[in-house]
C-alpha positions as CSV (number, residue, x, y, z in Angstrom):
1,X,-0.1,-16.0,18.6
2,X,1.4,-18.1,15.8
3,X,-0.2,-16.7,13.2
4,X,0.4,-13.0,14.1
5,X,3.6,-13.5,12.5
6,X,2.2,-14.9,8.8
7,X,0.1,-12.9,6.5
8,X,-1.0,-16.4,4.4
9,X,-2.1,-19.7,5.6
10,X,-1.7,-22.3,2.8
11,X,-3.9,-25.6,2.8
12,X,-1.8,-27.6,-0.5
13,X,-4.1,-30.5,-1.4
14,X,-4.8,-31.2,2.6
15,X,-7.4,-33.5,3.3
16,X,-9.1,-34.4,6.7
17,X,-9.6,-32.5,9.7
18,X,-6.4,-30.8,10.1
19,X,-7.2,-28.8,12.9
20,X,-8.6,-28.9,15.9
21,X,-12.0,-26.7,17.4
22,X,-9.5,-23.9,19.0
23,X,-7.2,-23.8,16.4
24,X,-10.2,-23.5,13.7
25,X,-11.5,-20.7,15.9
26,X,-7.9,-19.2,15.6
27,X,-7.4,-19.5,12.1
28,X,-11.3,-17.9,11.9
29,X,-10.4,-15.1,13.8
30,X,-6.7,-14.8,12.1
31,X,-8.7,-14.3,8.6
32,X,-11.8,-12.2,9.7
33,X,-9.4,-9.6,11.3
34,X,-7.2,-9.5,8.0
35,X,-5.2,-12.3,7.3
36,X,-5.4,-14.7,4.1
37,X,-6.3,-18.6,3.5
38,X,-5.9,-20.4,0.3
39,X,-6.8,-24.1,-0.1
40,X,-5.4,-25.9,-3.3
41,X,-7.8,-28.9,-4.7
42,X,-7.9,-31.4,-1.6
43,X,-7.8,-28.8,0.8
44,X,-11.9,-28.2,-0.8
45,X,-12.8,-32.1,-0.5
46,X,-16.0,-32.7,1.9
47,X,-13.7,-34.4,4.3
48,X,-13.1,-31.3,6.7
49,X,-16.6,-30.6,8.8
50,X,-16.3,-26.7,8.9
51,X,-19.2,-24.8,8.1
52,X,-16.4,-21.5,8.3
53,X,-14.1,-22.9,6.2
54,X,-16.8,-24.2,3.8
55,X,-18.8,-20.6,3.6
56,X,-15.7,-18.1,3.5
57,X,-12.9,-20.6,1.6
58,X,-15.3,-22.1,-0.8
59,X,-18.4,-21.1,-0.7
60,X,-20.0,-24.3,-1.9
61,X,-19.7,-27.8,-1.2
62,X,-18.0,-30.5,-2.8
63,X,-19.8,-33.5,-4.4
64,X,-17.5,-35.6,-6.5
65,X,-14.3,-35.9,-9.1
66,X,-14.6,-37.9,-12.2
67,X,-13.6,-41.3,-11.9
68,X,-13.6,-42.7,-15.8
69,X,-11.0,-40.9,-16.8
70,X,-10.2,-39.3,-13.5
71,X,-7.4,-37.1,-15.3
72,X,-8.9,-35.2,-18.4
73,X,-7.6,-32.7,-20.1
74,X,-9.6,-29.4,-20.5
75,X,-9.5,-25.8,-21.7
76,X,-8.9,-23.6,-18.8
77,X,-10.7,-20.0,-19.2
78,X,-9.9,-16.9,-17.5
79,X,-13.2,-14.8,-16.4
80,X,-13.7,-11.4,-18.2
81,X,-14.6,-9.3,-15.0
82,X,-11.2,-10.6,-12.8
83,X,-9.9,-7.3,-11.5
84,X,-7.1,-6.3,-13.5
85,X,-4.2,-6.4,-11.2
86,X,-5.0,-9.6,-10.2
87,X,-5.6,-11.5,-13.6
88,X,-2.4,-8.6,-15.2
89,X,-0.1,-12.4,-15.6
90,X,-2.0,-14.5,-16.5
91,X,-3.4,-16.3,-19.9
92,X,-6.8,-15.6,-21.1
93,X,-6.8,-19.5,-21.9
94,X,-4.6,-22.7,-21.3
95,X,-5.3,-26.7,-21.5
96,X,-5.0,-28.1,-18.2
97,X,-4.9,-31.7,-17.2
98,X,-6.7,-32.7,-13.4
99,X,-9.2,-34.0,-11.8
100,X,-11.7,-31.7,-12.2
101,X,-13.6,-31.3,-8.6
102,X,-17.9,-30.9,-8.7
103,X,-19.1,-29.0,-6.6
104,X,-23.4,-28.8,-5.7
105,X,-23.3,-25.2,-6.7
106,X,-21.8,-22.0,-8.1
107,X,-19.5,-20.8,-5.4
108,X,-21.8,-17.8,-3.5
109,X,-19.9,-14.4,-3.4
110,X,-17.1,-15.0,-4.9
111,X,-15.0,-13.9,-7.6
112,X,-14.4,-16.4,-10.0
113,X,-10.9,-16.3,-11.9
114,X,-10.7,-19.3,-14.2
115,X,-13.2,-21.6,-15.6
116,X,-13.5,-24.5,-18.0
117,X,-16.7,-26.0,-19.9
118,X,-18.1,-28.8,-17.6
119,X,-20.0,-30.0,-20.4
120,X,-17.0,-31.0,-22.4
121,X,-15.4,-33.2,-19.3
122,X,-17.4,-36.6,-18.3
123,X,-17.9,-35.4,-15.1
124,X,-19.2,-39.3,-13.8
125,X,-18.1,-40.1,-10.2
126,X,-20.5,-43.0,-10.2
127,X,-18.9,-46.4,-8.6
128,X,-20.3,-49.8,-7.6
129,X,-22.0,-48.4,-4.3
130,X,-22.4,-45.4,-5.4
131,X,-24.7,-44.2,-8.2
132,X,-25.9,-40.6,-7.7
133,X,-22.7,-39.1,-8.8
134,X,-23.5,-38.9,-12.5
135,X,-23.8,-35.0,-12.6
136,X,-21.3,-32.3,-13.5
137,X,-21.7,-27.9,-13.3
138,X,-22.6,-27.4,-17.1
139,X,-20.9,-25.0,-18.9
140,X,-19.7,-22.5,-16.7
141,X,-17.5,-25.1,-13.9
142,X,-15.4,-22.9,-11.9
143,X,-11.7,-23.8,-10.7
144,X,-10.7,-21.0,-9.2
145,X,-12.0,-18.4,-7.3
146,X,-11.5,-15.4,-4.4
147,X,-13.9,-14.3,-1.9
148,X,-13.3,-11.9,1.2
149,X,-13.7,-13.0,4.5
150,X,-14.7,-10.1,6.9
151,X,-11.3,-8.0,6.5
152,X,-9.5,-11.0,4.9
153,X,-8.9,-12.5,2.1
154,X,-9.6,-16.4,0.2
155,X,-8.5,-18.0,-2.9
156,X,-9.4,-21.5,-3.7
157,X,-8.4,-23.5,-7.2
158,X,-9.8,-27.1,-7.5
159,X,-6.4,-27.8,-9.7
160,X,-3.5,-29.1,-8.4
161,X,-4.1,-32.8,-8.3
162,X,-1.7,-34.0,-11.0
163,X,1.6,-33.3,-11.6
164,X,1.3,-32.3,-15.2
165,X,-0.8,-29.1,-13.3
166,X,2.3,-28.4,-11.3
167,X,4.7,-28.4,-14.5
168,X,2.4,-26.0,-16.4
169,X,3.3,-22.0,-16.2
170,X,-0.1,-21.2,-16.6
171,X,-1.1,-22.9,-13.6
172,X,2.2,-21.6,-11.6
173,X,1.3,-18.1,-12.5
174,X,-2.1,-18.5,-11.1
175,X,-0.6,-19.7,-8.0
176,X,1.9,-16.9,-7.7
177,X,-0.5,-14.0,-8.7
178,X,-2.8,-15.4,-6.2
179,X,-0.4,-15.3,-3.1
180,X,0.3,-11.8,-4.4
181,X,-3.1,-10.6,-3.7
182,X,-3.7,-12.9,-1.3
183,X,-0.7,-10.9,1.0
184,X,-0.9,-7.5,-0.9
185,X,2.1,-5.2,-1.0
């Protein structure tokens, strides 16, 4: 009933299980029949046992961050075939600095908005128990990304761990244009 009354559910860099079985199914259902979802960098950690929220928010699974440097400063590339209203404010390119998320695989059907060269990032997450994290994306590492979810919508960006992300315009427009088409009209 809540959520009859919001067109856009925002998880900002939320960790955990943050919901509970029914109000999973609610938030489901809330998106399926229209509404929107967009998770910001924590919110698409491995931490939140969901196989909906995994398939229709990120469409791919999350492995790792780098850990030496775990800030690392990148150039951020927007993707050619972005529809135009969504990508009309935003730089093709801009040097962001985060922890830049690996994920197993490409996100599945989903449009991705910005990129940057995994091969130019040391992408290690390797640590003194743990050893099979030495493995980034290759070239083409998306950060951000849209996918529909039966009549609804999903946008998900990997940025937004440091603060430096937060005070960059680039990054704030990509925020703002996303709510925008997140919530249409």
């Amino acid at each position: 009933e809540q959520l009859a009354h919001f067109k856009l559910v925002i998880f900002n860099n939320s960790t955990g299980r943050v919901l509970n079985d029914e109000q999973q199914v609610a938030l489901e259902k809330y998106v399926e029949n229209g509404g929107s979802l967009m998770g910001i960098h924590g919110a698409g950690d491995n931490s939140h046992h969901w196989d909906w929220y995994v398939a229709n928010l990120l469409g791919t699974t999350f492995s790792h961050h780098p850990l030496n440097p775990q800030f690392q400063k990148a150039q951020v590339q927007l993707e050619s075939s972005v529809d135009s209203s969504f990508k009309a404010k935003l730089p093709a390119t801009w040097v962001g600095n985060d922890e830049w998320y690996v994920f197993f695989d490409q996100p599945k059907d989903a449009q991705v908005v910005y990129y940057i060269d995994g091969e130019k990032i040391l992408p290690s997450g390797n640590m003194l128990w743990m050893k099979d994290k030495n493995f980034g994306m290759g070239k083409y590492h998306p950060v951000a990304w849209h996918k529909m979810a039966g009549k609804g919508k999903t946008f998900y960006t990997s940025m937004g761990h440091s603060k430096d992300v937060w005070a960059n315009l680039a990054y704030v427009n990509l925020i703002e244009q996303a709510i925008v088409w997140l919530i249409g009209d």
